[in-house]
C-alpha positions in Angstrom: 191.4 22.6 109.4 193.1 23.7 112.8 191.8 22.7 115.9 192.2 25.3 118.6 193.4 24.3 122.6 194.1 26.5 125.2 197.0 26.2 127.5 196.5 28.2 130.9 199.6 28.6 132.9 199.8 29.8 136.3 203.1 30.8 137.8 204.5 30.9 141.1 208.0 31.7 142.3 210.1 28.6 141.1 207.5 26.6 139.2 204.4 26.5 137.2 200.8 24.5 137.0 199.5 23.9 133.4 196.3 22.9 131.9 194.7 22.1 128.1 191.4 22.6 127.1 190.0 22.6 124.1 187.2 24.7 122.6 183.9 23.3 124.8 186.2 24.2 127.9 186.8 20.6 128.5 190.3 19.2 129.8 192.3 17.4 127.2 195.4 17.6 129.6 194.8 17.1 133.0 196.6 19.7 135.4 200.3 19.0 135.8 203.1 20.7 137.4 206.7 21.9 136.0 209.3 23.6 138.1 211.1 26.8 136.4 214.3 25.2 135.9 216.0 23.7 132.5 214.5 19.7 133.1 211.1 21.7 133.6 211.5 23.9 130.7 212.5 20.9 128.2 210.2 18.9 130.0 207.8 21.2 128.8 209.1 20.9 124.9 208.6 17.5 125.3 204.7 17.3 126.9 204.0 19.8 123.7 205.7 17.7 121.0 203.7 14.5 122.3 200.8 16.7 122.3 201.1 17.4 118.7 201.4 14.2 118.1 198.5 13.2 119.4 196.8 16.8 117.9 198.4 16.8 114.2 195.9 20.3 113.1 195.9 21.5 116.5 196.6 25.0 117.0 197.9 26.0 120.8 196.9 29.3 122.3 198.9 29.4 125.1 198.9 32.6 128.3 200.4 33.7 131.6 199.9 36.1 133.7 201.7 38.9 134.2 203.4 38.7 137.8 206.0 40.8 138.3 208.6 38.8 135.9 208.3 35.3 137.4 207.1 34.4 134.5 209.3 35.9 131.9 211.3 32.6 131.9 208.5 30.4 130.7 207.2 33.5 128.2 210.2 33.5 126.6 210.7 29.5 126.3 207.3 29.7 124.4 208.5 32.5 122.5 211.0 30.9 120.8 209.2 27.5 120.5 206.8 29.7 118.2 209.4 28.8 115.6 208.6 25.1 114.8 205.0 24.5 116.6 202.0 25.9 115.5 201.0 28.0 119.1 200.8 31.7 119.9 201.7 33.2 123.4 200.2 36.1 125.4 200.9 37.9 128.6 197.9 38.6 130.4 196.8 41.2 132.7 195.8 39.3 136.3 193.0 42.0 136.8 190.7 40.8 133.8 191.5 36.8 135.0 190.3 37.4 138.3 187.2 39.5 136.9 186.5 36.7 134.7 186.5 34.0 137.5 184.4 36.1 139.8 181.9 36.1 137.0 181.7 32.5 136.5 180.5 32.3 139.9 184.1 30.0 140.9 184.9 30.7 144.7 187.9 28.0 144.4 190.9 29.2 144.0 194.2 27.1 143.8 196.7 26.8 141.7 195.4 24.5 139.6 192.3 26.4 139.4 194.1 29.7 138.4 195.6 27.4 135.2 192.4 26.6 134.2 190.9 30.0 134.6 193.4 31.1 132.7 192.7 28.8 129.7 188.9 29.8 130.2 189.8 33.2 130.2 191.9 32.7 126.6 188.5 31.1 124.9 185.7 33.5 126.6 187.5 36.9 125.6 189.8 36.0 122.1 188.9 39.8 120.8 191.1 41.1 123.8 193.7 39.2 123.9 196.3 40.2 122.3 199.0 37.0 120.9 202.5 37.5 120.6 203.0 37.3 116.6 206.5 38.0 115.6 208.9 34.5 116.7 212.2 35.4 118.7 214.6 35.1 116.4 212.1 36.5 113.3 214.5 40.2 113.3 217.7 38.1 113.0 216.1 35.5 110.8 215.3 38.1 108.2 219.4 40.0 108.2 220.7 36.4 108.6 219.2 35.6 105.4 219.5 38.6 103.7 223.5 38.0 104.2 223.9 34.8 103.3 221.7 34.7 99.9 223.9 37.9 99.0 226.9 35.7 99.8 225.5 32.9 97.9 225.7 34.9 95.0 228.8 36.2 95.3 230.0 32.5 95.6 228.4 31.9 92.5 230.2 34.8 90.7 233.2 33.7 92.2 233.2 30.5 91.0 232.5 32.3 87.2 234.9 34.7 87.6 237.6 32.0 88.1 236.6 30.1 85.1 237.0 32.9 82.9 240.6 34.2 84.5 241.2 30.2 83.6 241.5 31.2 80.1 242.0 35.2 80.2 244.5 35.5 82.8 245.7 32.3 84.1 248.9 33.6 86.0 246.3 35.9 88.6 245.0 32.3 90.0 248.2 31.8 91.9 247.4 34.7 93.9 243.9 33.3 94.2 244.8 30.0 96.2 243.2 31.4 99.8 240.6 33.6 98.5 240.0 36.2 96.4 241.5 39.4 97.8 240.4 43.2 96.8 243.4 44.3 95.9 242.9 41.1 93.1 239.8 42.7 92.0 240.7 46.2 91.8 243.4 44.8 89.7 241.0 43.1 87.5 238.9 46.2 87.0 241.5 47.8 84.8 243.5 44.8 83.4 241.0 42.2 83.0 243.2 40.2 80.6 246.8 39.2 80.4 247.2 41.0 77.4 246.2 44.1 79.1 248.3 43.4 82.2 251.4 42.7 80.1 250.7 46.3 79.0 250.6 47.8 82.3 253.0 49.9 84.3 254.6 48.9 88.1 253.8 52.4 89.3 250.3 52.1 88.4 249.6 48.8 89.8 251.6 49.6 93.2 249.2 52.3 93.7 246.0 49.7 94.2 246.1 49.1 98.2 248.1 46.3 99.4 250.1 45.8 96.0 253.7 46.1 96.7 255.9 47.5 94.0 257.8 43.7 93.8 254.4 42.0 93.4 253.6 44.9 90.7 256.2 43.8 88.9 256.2 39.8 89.3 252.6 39.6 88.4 253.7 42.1 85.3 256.6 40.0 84.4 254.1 36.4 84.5 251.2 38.4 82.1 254.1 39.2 79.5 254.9 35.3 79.3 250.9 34.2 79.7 249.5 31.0 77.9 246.1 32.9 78.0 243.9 31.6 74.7 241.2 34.4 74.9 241.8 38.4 75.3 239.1 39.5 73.3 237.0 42.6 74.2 233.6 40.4 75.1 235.7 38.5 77.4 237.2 41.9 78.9 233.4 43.4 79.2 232.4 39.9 81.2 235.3 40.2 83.6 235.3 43.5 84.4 231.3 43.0 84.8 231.8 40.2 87.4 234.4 42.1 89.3 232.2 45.2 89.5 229.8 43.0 90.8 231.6 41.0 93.1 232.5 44.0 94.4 229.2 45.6 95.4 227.9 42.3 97.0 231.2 42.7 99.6 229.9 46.4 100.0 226.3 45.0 100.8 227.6 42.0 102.8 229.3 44.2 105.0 227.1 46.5 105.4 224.6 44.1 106.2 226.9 42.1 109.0 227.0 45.5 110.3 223.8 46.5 110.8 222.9 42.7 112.4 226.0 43.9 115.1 224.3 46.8 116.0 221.3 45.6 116.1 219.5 45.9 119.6 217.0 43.6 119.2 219.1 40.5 118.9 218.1 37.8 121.3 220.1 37.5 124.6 221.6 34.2 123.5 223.5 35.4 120.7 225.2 37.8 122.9 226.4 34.7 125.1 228.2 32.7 122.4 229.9 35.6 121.2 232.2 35.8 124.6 233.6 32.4 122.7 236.3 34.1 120.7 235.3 31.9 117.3 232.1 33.3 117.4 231.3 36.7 115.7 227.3 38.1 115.2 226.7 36.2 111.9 227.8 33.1 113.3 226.1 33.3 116.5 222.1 34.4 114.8 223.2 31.3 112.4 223.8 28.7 115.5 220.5 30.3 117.3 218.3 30.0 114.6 218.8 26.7 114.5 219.0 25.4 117.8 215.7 27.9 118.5 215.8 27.0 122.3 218.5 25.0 124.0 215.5 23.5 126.3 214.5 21.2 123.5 217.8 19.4 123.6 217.8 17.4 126.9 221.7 17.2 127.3 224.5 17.8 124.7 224.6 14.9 123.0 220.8 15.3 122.1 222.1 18.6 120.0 224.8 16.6 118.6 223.1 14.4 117.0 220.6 17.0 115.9 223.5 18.8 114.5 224.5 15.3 112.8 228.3 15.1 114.7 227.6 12.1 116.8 230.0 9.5 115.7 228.8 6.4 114.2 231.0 3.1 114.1 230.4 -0.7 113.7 231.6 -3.2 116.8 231.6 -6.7 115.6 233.4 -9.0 117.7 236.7 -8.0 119.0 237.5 -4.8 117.1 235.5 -1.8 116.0 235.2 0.3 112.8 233.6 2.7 110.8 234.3 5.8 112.8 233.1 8.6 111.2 230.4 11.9 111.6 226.9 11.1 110.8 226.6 14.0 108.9 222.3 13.1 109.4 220.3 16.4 109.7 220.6 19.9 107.9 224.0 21.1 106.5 223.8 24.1 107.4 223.9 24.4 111.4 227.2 21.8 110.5 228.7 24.8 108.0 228.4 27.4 110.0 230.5 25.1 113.4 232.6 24.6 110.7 233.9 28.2 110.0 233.7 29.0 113.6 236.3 25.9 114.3 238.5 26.9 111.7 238.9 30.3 113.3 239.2 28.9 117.3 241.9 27.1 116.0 243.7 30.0 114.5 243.0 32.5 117.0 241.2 30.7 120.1 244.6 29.6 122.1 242.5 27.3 124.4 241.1 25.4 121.6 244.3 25.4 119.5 246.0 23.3 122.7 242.9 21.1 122.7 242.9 20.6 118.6 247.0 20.1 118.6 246.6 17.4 121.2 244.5 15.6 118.9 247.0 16.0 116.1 249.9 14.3 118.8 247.8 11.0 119.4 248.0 10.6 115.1 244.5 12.1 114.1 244.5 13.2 111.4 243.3 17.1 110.5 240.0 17.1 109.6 239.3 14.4 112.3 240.7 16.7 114.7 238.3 19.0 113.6 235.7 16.7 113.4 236.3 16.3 117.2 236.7 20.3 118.1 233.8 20.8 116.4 231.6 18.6 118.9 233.6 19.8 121.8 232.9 23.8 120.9 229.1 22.8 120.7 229.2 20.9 123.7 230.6 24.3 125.1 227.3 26.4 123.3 225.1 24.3 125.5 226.7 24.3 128.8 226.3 28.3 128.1 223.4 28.4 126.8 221.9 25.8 129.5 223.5 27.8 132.4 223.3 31.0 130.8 226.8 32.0 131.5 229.8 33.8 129.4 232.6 31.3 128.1 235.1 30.4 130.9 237.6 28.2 129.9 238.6 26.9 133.8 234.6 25.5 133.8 235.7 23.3 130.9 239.0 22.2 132.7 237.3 21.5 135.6 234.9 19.7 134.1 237.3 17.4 132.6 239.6 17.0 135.4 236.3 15.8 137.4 235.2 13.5 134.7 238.4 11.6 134.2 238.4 11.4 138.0 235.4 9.8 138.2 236.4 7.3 135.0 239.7 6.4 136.6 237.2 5.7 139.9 234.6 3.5 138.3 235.1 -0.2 137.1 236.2 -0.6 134.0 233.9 -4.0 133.4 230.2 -3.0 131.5 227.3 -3.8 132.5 227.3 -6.7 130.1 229.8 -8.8 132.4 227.5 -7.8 135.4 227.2 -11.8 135.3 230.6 -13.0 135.1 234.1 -11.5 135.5 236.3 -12.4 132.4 237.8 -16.0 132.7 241.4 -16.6 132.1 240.5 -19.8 130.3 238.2 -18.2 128.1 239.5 -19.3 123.8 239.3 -15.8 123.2 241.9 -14.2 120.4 245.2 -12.8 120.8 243.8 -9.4 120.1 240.7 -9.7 122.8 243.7 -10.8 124.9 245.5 -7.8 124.4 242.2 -5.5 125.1 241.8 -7.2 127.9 245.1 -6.9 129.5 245.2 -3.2 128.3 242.3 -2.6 130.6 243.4 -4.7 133.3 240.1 -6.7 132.6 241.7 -10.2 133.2 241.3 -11.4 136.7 244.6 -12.1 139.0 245.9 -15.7 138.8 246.8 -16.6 142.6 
């Protein structure tokens, strides 16, 4: 059975006082103090996880007071934190706080007090309070889903659909190497079989969208000289149910895609990382429903490794190996970056220059990606940290500085903090070479 705390917030202009008490009004937290900045606000995430923790049933019932939008910023934090802890959030009214205190006969009044009164105020009157219940992303949760279990299944009779062409209409497959097009399904509506499409006429084929007259008569010309083994009329019924199917589930899928773009309600975040040409609406509810709140992820590499791309490798000695993705954590989040690199490279000219010098050191293609697929979500936090529109200069800067400040710093670690490498050291030829690469090996006089 849940046990029930209370977490009073009060909030001033740039920061916030906090307090937990549990059900007897007794301090489980003692009063502590956050500013209203990103290190306060994941700060906060982390004072809460260690708090449930220590509180494995406990439910949170958490309030602030409405003052005039200072303390939207830590509403909305808690909003979206509703998502994987067990706490519901409320705006109060100031008026029925301060009645409240008055009543209890307190004359103090601090900030640390106003937290506290707060909490009191959330355990005294429960019947009037009334708790945010719906999580931020819970409107974009339910399309998001919606579009890809409808996907799901047209993957699924995709994959059927090729089977059976495998043995009814084997020539179609070459057409078939990128995708499945309409103009492929239409086609399969009427001549589900070879046999059926040796039959066929050029003139009515060219008149199904997007089918030239020479393709017409190429794909005619391969059916007449097919090595199909089956053309019978249960295989022709199956086909031509899957491609009637297919193609409803592209009418719903796109109708669905639309309605989450037009949506109003779609949190402010997703609006950000689609100024990232890569990133349309689906992708964008997909990455936010997953990352929840970018204040839980203390710096980028924290939400790399929660999206499993932080490199693992094995040093032993002089040399290193092993490099390669984690791949730890859910697959989905790594799917969805997937598809979204695949099209910055295509159409996203900043990240193409990026994912082509890769290629020019002798990476090879899905490393590349590998590696444009970290940088792109180290570029969704620094937006979604700073709240700011994609700017590709803010990257370039960024890396100029940072490879200004490496060429700066020593290149000795911390681990020869005690002694500069010796020249007589027996070390092997190829520490030698590492060492002389790096200019590591001091200056004979």
């Amino acid at each position: 059975m849940a046990t029930n705390f209370y977490l009073g917030i009060d909030v001033s202009k740039g920061y916030a006082d906090f307090v937990i008490l549990n059900q007897k009004k007794e301090v489980i937290e003692e009063n502590f103090q956050l500013d209203d900045t990103f290190e306060g606000h994941n700060q906060l995430f982390k004072i809460l996880s260690d708090f449930y923790v220590s509180h494995p049933v406990a439910k949170l019932f958490v309030a602030v007071e409405s003052t005039g939008g200072y303390e939207n910023n830590w509403f909305n934090t808690l909003h979206k934190l509703q998502s994987t802890m067990a706490l519901s959030v409320a705006r109060l009214n100031p008026f029925g706080v301060n009645h409240s205190s008055k009543a209890s006969m307190n004359r103090i009044i601090t900030d640390k007090q106003s937290a506290k009164y707060i909490a009191e105020y959330l355990i005294s009157y429960p019947e009037i309070v009334n708790y945010q219940s719906e999580d931020y992303f819970a409107t974009a949760r339910r399309q998001w889903s919606s579009i890809k279990i409808f996907t799901k299944q047209k993957t699924q009779l995709l994959n059927q659909l090729n089977s059976l062409l495998y043995i009814a209409n084997p020539e179609i497959l070459a057409f078939c190497r990128d995708g499945v097009r309409l103009w492929t399904l239409l086609l399969l509506q009427k001549y589900p079989t070879a046999l059926k499409l040796s039959r066929a006429r050029v003139s009515s084929l060219s008149k199904i969208p997007y089918l030239s007259k020479a393709r017409a008569e190429e794909i005619i010309g391969n059916a007449k000289e097919s090595v199909a083994s089956a053309s019978d009329e249960i295989i022709e019924e199956t086909i031509t149910t899957l491609v009637g199917q297919i193609i409803s589930l592209r009418k719903i899928i796109a109708r669905q895609i639309k309605l989450l773009e037009t949506n109003v309600n779609l949190p402010e975040e997703v609006k950000l990382l689609k100024s990232f040409n890569g990133i349309g609406t689906y992708s964008a509810v997909g990455l936010m429903i997953e990352i929840i709140s970018v204040e839980r992820f203390a710096s980028s590499k924290k939400l790399a490794s929660f999206f499993g791309l932080h490199p693992v490798f094995k040093v032993s000695g002089d040399g290193k190996s092993g490099f390669r993705m984690s791949k730890k954590g859910r697959k989905e989040p790594r799917n969805i970056l997937f598809n979204v690199t695949r099209y910055s490279i295509a159409h996203n000219q900043f990240i193409k220059d990026i994912y082509i010098n890769h290629l020019k050191k002798g990476i090879s293609k899905l490393s590349a990606m590998g590696a444009i697929m970290h940088k792109i979500l180290r570029i969704i936090y620094g937006m979604l940290k700073n709240n700011s529109t994609f700017n590709a200069q803010i990257d370039i800067d960024n890396r100029n500085k940072s490879k200004a400040v490496e060429n700066q710093s020593s290149k000795i670690g911390i681990e020869r903090r005690f002694q500069k490498h010796d020249i007589n050291a027996p070390i092997s030829r190829r520490q030698n070479k590492m060492r002389k690469k790096n200019d590591l090996t001091p200056k004979t006089s």
